[in-house]
C-alpha positions as CSV (number, residue, x, y, z in Angstrom):
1,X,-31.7,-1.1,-30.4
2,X,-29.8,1.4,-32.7
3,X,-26.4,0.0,-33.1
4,X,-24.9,4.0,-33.3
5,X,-26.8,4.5,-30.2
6,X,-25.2,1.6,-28.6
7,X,-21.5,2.9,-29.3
8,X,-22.0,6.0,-28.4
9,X,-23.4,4.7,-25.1
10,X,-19.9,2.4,-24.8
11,X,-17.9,5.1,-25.2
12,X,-19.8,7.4,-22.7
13,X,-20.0,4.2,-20.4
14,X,-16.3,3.4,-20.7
15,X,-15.2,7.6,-20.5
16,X,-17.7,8.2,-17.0
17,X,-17.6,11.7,-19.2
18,X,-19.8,13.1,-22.4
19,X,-16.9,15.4,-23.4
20,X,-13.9,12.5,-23.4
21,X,-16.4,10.3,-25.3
22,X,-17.2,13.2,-27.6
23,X,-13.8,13.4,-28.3
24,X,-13.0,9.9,-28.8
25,X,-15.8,9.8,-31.2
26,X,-15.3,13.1,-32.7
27,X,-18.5,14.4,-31.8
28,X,-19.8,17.6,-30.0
29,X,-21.0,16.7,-26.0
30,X,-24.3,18.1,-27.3
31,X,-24.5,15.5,-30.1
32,X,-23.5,12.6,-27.8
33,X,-25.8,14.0,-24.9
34,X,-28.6,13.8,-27.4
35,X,-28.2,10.4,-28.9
36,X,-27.9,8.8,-25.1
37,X,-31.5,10.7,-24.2
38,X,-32.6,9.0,-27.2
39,X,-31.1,5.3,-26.5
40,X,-32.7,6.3,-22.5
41,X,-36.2,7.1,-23.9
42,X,-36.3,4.2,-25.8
43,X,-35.6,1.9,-23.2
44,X,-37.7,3.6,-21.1
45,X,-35.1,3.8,-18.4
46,X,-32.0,6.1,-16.7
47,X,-28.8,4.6,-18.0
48,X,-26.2,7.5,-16.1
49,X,-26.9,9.3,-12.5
50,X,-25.7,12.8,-13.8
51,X,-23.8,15.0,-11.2
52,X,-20.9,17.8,-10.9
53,X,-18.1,15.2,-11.4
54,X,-18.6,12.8,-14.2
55,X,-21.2,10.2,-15.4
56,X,-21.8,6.9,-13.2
57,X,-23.8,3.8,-14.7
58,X,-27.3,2.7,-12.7
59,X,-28.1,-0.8,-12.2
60,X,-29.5,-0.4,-15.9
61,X,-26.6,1.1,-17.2
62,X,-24.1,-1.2,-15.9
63,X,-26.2,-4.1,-17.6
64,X,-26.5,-2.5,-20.6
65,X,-22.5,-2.0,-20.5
66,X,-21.5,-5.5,-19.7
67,X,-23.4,-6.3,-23.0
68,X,-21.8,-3.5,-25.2
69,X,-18.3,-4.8,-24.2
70,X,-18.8,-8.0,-25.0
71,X,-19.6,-7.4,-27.8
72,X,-17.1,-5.1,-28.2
73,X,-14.8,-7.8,-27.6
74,X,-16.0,-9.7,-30.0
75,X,-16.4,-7.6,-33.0
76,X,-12.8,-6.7,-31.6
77,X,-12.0,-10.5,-32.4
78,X,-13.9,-11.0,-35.4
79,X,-12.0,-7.8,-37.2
80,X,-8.5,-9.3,-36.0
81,X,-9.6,-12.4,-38.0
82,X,-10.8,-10.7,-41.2
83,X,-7.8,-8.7,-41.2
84,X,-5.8,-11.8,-40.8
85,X,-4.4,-13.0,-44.3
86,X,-2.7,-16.3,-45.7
87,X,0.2,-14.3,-47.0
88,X,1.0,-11.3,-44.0
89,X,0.9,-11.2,-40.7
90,X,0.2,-7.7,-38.8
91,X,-1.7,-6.1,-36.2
92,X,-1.9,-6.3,-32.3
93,X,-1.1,-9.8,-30.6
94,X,-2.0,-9.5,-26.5
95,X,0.2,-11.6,-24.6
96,X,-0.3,-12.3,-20.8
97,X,2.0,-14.4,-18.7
98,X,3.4,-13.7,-15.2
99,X,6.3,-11.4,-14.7
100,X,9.2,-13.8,-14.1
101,X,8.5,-16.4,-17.2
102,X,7.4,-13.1,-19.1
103,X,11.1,-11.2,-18.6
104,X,13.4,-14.1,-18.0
105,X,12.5,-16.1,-20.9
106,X,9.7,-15.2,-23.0
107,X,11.1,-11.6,-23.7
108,X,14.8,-12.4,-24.5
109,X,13.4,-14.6,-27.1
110,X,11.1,-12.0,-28.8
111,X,13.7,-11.0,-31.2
112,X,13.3,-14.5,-33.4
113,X,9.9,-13.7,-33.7
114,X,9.9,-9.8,-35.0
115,X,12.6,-10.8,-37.4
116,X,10.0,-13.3,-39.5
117,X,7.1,-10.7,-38.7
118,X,8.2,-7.6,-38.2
119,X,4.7,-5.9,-38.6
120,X,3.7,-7.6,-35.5
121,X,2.5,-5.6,-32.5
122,X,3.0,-7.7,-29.6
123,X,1.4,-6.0,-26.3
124,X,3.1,-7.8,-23.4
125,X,1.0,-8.4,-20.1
126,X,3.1,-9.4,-17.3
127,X,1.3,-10.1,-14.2
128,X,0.2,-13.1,-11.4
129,X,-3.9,-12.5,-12.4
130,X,-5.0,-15.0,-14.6
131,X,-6.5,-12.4,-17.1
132,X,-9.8,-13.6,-18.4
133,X,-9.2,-14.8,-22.1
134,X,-12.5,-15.7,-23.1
135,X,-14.0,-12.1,-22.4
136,X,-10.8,-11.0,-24.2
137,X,-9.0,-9.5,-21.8
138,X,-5.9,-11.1,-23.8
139,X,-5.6,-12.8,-26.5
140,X,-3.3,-15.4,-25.8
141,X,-1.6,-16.9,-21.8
142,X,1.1,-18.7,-21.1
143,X,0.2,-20.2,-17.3
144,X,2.3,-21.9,-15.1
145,X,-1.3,-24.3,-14.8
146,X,-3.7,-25.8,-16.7
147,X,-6.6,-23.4,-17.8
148,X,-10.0,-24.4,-16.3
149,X,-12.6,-22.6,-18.6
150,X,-14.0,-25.2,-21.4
151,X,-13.6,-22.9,-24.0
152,X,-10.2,-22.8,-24.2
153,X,-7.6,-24.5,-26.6
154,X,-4.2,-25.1,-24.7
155,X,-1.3,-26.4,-25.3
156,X,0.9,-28.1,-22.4
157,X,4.9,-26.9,-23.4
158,X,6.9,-27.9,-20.5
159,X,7.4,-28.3,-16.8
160,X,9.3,-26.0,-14.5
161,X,10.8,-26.6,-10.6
162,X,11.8,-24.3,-8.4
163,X,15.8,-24.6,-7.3
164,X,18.3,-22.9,-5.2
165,X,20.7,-20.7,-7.1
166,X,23.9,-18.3,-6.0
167,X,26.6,-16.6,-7.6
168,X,30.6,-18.4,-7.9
169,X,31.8,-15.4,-6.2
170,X,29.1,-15.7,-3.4
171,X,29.8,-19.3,-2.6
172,X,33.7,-18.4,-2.7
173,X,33.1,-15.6,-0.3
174,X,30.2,-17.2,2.0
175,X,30.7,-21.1,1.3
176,X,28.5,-24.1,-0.1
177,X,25.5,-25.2,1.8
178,X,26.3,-29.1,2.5
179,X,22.5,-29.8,3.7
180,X,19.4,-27.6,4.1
181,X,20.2,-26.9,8.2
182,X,23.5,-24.7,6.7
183,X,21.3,-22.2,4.9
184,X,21.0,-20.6,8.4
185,X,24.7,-19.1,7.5
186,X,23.5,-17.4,4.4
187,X,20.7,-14.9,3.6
188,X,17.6,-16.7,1.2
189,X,16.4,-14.8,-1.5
190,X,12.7,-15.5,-2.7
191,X,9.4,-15.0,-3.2
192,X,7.0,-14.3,-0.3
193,X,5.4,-17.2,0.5
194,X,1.9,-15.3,0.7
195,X,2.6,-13.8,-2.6
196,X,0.7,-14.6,-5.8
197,X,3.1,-17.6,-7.5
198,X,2.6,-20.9,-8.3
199,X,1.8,-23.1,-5.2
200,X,4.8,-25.2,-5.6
201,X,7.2,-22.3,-5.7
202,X,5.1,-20.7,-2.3
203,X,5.4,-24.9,-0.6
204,X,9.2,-24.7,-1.1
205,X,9.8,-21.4,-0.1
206,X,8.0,-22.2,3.1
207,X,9.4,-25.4,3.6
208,X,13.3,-23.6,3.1
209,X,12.4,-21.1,5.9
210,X,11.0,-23.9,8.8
211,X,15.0,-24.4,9.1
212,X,15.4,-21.3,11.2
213,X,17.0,-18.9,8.3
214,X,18.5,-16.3,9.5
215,X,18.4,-13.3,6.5
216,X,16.1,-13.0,4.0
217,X,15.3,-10.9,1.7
218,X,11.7,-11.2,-0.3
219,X,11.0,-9.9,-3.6
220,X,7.6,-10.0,-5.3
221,X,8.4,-11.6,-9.0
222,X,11.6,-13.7,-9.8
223,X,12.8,-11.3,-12.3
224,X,13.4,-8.8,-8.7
225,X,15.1,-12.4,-7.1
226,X,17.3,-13.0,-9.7
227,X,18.8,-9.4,-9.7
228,X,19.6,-10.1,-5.5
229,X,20.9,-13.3,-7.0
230,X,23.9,-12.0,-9.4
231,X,24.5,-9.3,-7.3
232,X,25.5,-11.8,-4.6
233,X,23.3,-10.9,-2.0
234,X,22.3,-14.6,-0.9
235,X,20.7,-18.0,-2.4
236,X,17.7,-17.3,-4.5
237,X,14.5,-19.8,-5.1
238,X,14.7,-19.5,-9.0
239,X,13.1,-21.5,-11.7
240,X,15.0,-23.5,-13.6
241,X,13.9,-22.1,-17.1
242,X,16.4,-19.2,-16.8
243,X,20.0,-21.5,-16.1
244,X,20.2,-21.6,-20.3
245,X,20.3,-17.9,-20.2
246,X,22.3,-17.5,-16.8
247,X,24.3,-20.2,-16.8
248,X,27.4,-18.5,-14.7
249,X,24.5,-19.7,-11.9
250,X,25.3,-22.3,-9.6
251,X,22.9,-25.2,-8.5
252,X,22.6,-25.1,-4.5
253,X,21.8,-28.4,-2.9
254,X,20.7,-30.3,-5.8
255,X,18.4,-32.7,-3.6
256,X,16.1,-29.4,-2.7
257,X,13.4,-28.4,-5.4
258,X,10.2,-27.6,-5.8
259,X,6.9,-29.7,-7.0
260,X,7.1,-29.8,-10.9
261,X,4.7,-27.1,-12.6
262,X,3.2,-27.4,-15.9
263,X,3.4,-24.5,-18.5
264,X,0.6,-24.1,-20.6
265,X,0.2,-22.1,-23.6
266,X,-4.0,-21.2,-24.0
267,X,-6.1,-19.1,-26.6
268,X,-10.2,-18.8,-26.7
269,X,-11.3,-20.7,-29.1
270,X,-12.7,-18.4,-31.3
271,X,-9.1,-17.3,-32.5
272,X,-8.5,-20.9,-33.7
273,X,-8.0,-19.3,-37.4
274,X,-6.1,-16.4,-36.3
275,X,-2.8,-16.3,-37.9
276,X,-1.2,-14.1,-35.8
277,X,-2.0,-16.8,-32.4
278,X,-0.9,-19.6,-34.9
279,X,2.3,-18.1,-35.9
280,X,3.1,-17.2,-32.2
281,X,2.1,-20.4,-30.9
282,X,4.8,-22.2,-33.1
283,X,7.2,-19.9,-32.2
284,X,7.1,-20.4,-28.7
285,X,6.7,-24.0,-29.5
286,X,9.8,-24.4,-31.6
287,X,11.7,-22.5,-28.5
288,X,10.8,-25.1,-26.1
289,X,12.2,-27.6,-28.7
290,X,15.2,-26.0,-29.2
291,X,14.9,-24.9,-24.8
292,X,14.5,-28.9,-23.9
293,X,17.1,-30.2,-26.6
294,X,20.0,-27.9,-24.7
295,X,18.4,-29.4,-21.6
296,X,19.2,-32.3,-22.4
297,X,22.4,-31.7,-23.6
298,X,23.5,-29.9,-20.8
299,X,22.6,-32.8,-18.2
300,X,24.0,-35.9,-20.8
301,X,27.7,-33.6,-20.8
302,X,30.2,-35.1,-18.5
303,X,30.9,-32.0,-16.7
304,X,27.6,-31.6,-15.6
């Protein structure tokens, strides 16, 4: 097959419309209707059903597209690696993680990072869905579990818990839980426990609410938690990887936390050369050197 033809095609396939991909290609809709006829006659088949509203892929089509972006993808890979160099590092880096490690502590870190490289384009993904990293929906994940595709190389950078947080001036105002049976005197800020989390964090959560809580509020990522938190609206179920960066936040019933969850840092293994994955992988790996040294700092003070 005609390797014009096929672009042309992904660009129609991916637009549903001849005059946005004409555009995107800088071509006429004339010149793009012509070379898809052309791609359709010699395949001997009906890649688009035609009608007043747009393009839409048949069966054939939709085939034929699911080959054309991977390999998209892939040429999309194999370009970030030419362009790669020994010397610079440039370019677009895809991040994915989910929305409370993403904002609480990856983000507030970034700074580091664009200060050594500061011709890095980092596009950060925040969301629960595991984005599919082999079929390049990202380029690099930082999971709160251990990847299951083989074709993966991951890291393991630390383990998380789940813990009960509040405010100085809310415990002033409202009191200090003694045992889990008090929280029914205060309002419990968290997660749903149907939302998309970690289990751990979703086991706790409903473990804290079989002890008859009376107000609640729930928020759908922990960045929206800890915002009810230091406003003093309640007790929060936070993860433990934000007390560095909060640390006017007061542990609540130290004896209550969740399961420990790993953290995982992944990338396909095609991008094992790429210098921008390397040079972000170290980074994030010599913050969770520096992140666990204050831990242990913190916990070997006497204050503490």
């Amino acid at each position: 097959m005609d390797w014009d033809k096929l672009r042309i095609f992904h660009a129609v396939a991916s637009a549903g419309s001849l005059t946005h991909a004409g555009d995107t290609l800088h071509l006429s809709q004339s010149a793009v209707s012509r070379q898809i006829r052309a791609l359709e006659e010699g395949l001997d088949t009906t890649l688009f059903h035609r009608h007043a509203r747009g393009l839409i892929l048949t069966e054939q089509g939709e085939l034929l597209f699911d080959a054309t972006r991977a390999m998209s993808k892939r040429l999309d890979a194999a370009a970030a690696r030419i362009r790669d160099s020994e010397e610079e590092v440039f370019g677009e880096l895809r991040v994915t993680t989910t929305i409370g490690f993403g904002s609480l502590w990856l983000a507030p870190r970034l700074p580091a990072l664009y200060d050594k490289y500061p011709d890095l384009k980092i596009d950060l993904m925040l969301e629960e869905r595991l984005l599919d990293l082999p079929m390049r929906e990202a380029d690099v994940a930082i999971r709160m579990k251990e990847p299951s595709q083989a074709d993966l190389i991951r890291r393991r950078l630390m383990t998380i818990n789940m813990r009960l947080y509040a405010t100085p001036s809310y415990l002033e105002k409202n009191g200090t839980p003694e045992s889990v049976e008090d929280l029914g005197r205060h309002r419990l800020i968290s997660q749903n426990a149907s939302a998309a989390q970690v289990s751990a964090g979703a086991i706790l959560v409903r473990e804290l609410m079989s002890y008859d809580v009376g107000s609640t509020l729930s928020v759908n990522n922990y960045f929206g938690v800890l915002q009810a938190v230091i406003h003093d609206l309640g007790i929060g179920v936070l993860p433990d990887y934000l007390t560095q960066d909060f640390p006017d936040l007061v542990r609540v019933l130290p004896e209550v936390e969740s399961a420990e969850v790993p953290v995982f840092l992944a990338y396909p293994e095609e991008l094992r050369q790429s210098r921008r994955i390397e040079v972000f992988r170290d980074f994030v790996t010599e913050e969770v050197i520096a992140y666990r040294r204050r831990q242990r700092e913190v916990e070997a003070s006497p204050d503490t």
